[in-house]
N, C-alpha and C positions, 0 to 999 in steps of 0.2 A: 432399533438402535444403530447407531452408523458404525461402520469397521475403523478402529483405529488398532494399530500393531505394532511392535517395537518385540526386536528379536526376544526379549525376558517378556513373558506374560506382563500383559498391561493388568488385567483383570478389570473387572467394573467399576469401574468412578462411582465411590459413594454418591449418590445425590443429596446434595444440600440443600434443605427447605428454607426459603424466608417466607414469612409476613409482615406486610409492609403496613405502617398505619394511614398511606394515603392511596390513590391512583396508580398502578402500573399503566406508565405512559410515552414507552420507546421513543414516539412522533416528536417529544420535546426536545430529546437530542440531535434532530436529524435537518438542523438547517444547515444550509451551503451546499455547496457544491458534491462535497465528498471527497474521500483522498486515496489512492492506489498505493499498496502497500506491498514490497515482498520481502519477506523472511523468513525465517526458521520456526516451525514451530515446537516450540519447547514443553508446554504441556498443555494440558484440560485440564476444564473442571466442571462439574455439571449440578445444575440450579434449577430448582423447581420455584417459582414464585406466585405467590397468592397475596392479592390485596384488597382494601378495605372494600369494594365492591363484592370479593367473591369470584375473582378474575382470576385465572390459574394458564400460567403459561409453563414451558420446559428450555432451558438451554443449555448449550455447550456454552462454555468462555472458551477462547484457544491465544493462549498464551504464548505469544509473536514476538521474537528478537528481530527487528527492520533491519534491513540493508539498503533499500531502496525505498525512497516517497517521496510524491508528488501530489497534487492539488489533481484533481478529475475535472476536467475541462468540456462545455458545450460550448456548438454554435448559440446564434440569436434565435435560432428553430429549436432549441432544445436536444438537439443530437450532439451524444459526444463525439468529442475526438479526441485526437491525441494532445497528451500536454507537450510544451517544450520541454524536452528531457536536457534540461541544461546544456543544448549546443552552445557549442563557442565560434569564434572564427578570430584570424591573425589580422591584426590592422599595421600599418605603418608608422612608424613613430620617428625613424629616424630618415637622414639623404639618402638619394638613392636605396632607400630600403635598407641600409645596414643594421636597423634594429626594428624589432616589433614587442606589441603586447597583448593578450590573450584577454577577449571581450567576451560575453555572453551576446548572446544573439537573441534578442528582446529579452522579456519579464519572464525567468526561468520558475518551472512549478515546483520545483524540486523543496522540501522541507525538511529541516533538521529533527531528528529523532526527540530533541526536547520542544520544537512547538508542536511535533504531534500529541507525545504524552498532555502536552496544555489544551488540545483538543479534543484528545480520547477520555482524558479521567475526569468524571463526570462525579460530584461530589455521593449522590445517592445509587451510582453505583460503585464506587471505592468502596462504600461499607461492604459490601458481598464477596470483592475481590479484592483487597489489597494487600490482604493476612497472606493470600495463595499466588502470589503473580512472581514469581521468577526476577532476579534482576534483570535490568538490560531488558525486558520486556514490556510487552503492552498489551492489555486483555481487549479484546474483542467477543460480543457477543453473537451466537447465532441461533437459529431457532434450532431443539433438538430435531425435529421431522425435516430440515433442509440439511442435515447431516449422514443422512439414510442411503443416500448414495452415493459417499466420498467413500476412498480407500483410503485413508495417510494413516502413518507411523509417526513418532516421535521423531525429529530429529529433519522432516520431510520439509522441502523447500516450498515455499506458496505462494500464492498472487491473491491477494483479497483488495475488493473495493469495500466502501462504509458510505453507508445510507447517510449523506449529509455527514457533518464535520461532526459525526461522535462513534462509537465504536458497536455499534451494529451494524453486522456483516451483509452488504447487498448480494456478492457472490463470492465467491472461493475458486481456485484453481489449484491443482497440483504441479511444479516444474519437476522435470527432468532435464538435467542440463542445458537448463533456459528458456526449455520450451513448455507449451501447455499442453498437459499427457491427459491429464480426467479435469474435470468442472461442474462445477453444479448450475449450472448458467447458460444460456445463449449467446451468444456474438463476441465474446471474449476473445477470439482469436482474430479479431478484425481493429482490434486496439491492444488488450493486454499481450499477447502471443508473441510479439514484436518486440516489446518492451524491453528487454534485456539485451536483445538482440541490436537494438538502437545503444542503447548504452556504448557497449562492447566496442557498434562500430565508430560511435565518436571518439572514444578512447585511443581507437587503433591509427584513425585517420589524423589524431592530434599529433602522434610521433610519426609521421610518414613528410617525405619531402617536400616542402611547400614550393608552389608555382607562383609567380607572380601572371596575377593575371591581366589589369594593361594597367597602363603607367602614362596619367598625365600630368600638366605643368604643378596639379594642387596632389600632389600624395600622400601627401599627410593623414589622409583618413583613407587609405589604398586596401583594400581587402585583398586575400591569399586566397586561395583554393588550399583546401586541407590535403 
């Protein structure tokens, strides 16, 4: 069973049994890319499912208040990388540079917390969770035996990727003040570990004093250095 802990005894999550009358079939939801997701997570709930085959799996839901999402991005080789985390840059807009306006710097992956929910709530899994899901949240599912080696508590900050655009969990992270402390995964800290940390530093670099950097006859489209 995995460790989850919140200062008041959590105690055991009842387990919830379905039977389904068709196929348990995860793989249907999991086309696209995937989408990076951090926030809070507010609770569990845990699901035993068996279907009309005879097919018996076990999961955690872990019920996510987002703060942060994007689209999961690969090269044409199939290796991720990072998304644009909605960088911006200062253009010119006015003479001599007397006024500017605040542009994204290409096609940002960033996603609003209501096209995720359009992407995570998947009709024949709402039936299992939608009685239990917390406001302001969004369930994700994960196998129970990939939860055997997390620590979190209620309340505990996360970093989860989703197997293609539906709400089973490819990996998990723990943050601690933005960074990645435990994981259930590989190579997370060569993409996800950063993550916040990039945020933060666009943020910081947005109110810092812009430079012009050269200046010719067309400046109209002149970029800053943040």
């Amino acid at each position: 069973m995995s460790r989850i802990y919140q200062d008041s005894a959590l105690g055991n999550k009842a387990v919830r049994s379905a039977r389904l009358p068709g196929a348990w079939d995860p793989a249907a939801h999991q086309g696209g890319n995937g989408i990076l997701v951090e926030g809070e997570l507010v609770d569990v709930s845990r699901h035993s499912i068996v279907d009309a085959n005879g097919r018996k799996e076990r999961y955690y839901v872990l019920y996510i208040r987002p703060s942060c999402i994007h689209r999961r991005r690969f090269d044409p080789k199939g290796k991720e990388i990072e998304p644009n985390f909605s960088a911006t840059r200062k253009v010119n807009t006015g003479f001599l540079v007397s006024s500017y306006k605040v542009e994204a710097k290409g096609d940002s992956d960033l996603l609003t917390p209501e096209v995720l929910k359009g992407l995570m709530n998947k009709p024949e899994l709402l039936q299992l969770t939608e009685s239990l899901t917390p406001e302001q949240t969004v369930a994700f599912w994960m196998p129970e035996a990939e939860m055997e080696a997390m620590e979190l508590e209620l309340g505990a900050r996360v970093r989860l990727k989703t197997r293609g655009d539906g709400p089973f969990v490819d990996s998990l992270a723990k943050l601690e003040a933005g960074t990645v402390t435990k994981c259930n995964f590989a190579g997370d800290r060569k993409i996800g570990a950063s993550w916040t940390d990039n945020i933060m530093a666009q943020k910081s670099s947005q109110g810092a004093a812009a430079e012009i950097r050269e200046q010719g006859d067309g400046a109209e489209d002149e970029e800053w250095d943040d």
